[in-house]
MILUMGU-399067 format. One line per 4 residues: for each residue x negated, y, z of N, C-alpha, C. Coordinates in Angstrom, 3 decimals, padded with zeros to 6 digits. Layout:
REM residues N
X/Y/Z/X/Y/Z/X/Y/Z | ... $
This chain:
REM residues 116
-123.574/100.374/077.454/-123.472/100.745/078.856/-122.255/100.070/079.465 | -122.313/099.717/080.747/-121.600/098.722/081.392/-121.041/099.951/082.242 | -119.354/099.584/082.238/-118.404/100.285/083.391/-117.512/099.105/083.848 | -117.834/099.906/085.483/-116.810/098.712/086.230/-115.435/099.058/085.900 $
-114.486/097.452/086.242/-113.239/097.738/085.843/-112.569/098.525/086.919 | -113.656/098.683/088.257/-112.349/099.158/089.647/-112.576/100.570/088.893 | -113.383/101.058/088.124/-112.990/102.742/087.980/-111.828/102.791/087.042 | -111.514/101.851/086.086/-110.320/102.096/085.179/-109.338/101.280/085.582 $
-108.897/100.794/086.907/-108.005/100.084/087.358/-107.003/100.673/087.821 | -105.274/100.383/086.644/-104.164/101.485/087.348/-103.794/101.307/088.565 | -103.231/101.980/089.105/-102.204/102.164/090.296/-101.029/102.226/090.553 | -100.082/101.732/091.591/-098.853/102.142/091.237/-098.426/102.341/093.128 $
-097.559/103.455/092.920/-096.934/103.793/094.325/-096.063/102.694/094.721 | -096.373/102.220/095.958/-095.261/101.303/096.816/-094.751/101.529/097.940 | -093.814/101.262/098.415/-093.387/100.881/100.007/-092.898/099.899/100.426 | -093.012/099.551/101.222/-092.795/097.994/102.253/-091.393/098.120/102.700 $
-090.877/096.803/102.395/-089.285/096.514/103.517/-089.320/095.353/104.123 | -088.698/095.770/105.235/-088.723/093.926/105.834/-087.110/094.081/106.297 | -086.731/092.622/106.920/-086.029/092.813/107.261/-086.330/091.773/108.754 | -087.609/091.889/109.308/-088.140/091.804/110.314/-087.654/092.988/111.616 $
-087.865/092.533/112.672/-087.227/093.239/113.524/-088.390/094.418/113.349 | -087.664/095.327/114.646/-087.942/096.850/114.006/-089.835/096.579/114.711 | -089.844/096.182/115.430/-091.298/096.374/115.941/-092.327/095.413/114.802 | -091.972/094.975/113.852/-092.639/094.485/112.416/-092.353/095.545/111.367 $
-091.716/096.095/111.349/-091.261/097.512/110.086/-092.438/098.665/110.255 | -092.506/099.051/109.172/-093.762/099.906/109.018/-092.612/101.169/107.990 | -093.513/102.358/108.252/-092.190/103.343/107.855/-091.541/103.360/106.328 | -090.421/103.368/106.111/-090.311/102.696/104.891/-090.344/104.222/103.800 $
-090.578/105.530/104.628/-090.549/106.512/103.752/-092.236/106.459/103.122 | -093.091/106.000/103.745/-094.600/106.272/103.662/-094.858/105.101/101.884 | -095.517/105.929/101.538/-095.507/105.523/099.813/-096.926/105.504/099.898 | -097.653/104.285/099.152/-098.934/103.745/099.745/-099.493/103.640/098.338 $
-100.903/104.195/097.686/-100.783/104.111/096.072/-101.883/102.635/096.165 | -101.493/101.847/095.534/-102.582/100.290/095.486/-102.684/100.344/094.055 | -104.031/099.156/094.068/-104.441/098.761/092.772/-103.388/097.753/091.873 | -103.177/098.089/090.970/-102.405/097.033/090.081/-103.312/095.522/090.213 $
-104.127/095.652/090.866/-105.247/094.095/090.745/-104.831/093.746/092.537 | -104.109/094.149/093.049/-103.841/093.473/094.708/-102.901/092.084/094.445 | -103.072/091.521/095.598/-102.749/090.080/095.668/-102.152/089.767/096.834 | -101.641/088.767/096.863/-101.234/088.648/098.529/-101.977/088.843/099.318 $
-102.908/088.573/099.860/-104.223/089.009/100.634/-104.416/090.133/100.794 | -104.583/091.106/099.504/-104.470/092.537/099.941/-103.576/093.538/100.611 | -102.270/092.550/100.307/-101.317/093.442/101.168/-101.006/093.417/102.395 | -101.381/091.718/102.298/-101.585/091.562/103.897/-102.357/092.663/104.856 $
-103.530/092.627/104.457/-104.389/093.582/105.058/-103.527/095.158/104.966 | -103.128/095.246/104.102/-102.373/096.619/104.131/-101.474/097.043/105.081 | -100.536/095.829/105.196/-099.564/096.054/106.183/-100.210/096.119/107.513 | -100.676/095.144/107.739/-102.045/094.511/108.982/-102.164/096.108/109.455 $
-102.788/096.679/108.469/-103.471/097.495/109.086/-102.275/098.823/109.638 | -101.555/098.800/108.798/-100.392/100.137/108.583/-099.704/099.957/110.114 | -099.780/098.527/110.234/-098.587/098.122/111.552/-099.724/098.811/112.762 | -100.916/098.184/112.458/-101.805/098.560/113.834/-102.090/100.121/114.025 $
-102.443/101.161/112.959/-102.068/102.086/113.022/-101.331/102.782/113.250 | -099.681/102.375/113.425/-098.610/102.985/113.942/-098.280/102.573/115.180 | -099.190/101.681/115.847/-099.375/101.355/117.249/-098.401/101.308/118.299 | -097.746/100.142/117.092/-096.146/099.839/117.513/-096.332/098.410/118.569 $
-097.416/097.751/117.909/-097.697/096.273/119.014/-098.220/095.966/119.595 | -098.064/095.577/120.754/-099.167/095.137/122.066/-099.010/093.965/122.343 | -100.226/093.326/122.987/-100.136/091.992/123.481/-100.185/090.779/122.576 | -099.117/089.773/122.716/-098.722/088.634/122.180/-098.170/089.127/120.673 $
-096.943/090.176/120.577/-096.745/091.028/119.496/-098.402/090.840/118.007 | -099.124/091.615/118.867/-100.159/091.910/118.291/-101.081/090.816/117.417 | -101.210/089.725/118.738/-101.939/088.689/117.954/-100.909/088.366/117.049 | -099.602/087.695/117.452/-098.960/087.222/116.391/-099.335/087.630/114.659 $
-098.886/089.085/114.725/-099.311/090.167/113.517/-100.609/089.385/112.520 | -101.277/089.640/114.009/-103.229/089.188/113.174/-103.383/087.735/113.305 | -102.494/086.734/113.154/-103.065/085.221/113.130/-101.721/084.842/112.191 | -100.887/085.656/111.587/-099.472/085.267/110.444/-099.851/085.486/109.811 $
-099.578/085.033/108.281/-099.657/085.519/107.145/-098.215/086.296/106.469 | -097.988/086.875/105.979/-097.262/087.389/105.304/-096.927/087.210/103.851 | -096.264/087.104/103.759/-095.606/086.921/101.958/-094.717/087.663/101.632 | -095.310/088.310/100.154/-094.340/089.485/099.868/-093.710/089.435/098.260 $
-092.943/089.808/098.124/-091.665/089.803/097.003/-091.163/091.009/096.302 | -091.104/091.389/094.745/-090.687/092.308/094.386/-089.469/091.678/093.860 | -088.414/092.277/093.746/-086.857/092.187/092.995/-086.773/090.468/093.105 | -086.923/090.150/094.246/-086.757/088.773/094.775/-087.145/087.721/093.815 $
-088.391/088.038/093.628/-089.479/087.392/093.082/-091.190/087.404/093.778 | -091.506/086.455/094.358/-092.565/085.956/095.445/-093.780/086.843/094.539 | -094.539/087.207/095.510/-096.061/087.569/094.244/-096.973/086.452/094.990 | -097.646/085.922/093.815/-098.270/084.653/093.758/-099.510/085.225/093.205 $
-099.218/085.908/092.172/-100.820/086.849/091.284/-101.231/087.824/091.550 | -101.335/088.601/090.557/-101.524/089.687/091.131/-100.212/090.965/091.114 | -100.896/092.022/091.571/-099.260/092.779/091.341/-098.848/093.086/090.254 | -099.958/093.376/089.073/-099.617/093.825/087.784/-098.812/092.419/086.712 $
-099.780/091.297/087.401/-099.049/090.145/086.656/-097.304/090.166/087.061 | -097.406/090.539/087.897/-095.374/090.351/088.569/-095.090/091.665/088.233 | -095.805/092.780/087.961/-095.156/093.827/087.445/-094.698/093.789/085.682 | -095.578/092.777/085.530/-095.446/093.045/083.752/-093.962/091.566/084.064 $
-093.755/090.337/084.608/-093.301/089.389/084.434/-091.824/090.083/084.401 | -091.814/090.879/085.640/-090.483/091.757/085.506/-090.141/092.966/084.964 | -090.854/093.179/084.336/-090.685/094.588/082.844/-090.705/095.849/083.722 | -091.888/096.347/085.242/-091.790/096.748/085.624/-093.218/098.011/085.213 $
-092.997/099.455/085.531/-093.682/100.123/085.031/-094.773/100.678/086.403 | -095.805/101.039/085.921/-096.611/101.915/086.856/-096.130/103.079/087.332 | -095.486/103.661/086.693/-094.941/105.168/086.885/-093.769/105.158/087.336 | -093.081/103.928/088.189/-091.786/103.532/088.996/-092.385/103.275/090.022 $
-091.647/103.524/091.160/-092.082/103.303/093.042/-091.426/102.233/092.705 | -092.872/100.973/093.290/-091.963/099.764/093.654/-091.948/099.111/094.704 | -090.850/098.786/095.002/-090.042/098.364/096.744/-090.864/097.214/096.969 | -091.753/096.510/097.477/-092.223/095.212/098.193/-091.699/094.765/099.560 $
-090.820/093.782/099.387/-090.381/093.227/100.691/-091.347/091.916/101.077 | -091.351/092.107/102.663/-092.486/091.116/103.263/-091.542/090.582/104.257 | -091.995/089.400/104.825/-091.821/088.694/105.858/-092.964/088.069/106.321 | -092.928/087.096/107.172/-093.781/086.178/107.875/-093.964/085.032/107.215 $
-094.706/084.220/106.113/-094.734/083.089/105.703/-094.470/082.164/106.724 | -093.843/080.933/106.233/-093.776/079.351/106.743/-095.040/078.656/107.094 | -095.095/078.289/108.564/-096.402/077.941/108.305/-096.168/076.629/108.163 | -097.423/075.560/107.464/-098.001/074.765/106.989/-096.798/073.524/107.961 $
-096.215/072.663/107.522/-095.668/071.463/108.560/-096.743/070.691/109.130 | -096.400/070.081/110.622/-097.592/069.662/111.207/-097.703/068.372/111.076 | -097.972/067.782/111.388/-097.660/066.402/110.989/-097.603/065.730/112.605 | -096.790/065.269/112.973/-096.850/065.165/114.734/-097.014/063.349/114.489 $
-096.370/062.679/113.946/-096.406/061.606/114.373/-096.394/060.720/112.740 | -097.815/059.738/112.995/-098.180/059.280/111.387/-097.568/057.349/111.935 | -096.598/056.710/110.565/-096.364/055.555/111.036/-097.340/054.865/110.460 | -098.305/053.746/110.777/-098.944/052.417/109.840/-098.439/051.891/108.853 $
C-alpha cells in the first residue's frame, strides 16, 4: 500500500524578519507552522499572502509586493533548497522556532546597450 509523503512530512514553526521598511514587515510575533519540504517559492507565497492579509498595501505598494520576488535566509545563510536541506546544513532542529529573514531579491541586470 502506497502513502503519500505530504501526510508524513515534518514541520517546523517560523517567523519572518525583514529589515524592509515597516509597510513590508509582517508581524514578527505571528509563528507560521510550514512544511520542512518549502522552498523559496513557497515562502514567497507565504509572505505574499500574510502581507495582503494584513492589508497594509495599496496601490503601487501592492503591485510592487506581487511582481518582486523575495529571498529568504536562515542564520545568514540564503535558502536555495529546501528548508529542511538548510535546516539539516546548519544543525538546525524541528522542535526550534526558526527566524527567516527576507528581503526583495536583485533583479536580473538589463542589458541596455550591446557593443559589435
Amino acid at each position: 500500500m502506497d502513502t503519500t509523503s505530504e501526510q508524513n512530512t515534518p514541520e517546523v514553526q517560523c517567523t519572518f524578519r525583514t529589515q524592509l521598511p515597516e509597510k513590508y514587515q509582517v508581524d514578527e510575533a505571528l509563528e507560521i507552522q510550514l512544511n520542512t519540504t518549502s522552498t523559496n517559492a513557497d515562502l514567497n507565497q507565504v509572505v505574499k499572502q500574510i502581507m495582503e492579509d494584513e492589508a497594509r498595501l495599496e496601490g503601487a505598494d501592492l503591485k510592487e509586493v506581487k511582481t518582486r520576488k523575495l529571498q529568504f535566509m536562515v542564520n545568514d545563510v540564503f535558502l536555495t533548497t529546501t528548508l529542511q536541506e538548510l535546516m539539516d546544513k546548519l544543525g538546525l532542529e524541528s522542535e526550534q522556532v526558526v527566524t527567516i529573514f527576507y528581503s526583495f531579491s536583485l533583479d536580473k541586470p538589463k542589458q541596455k546597450l550591446s557593443i559589435p
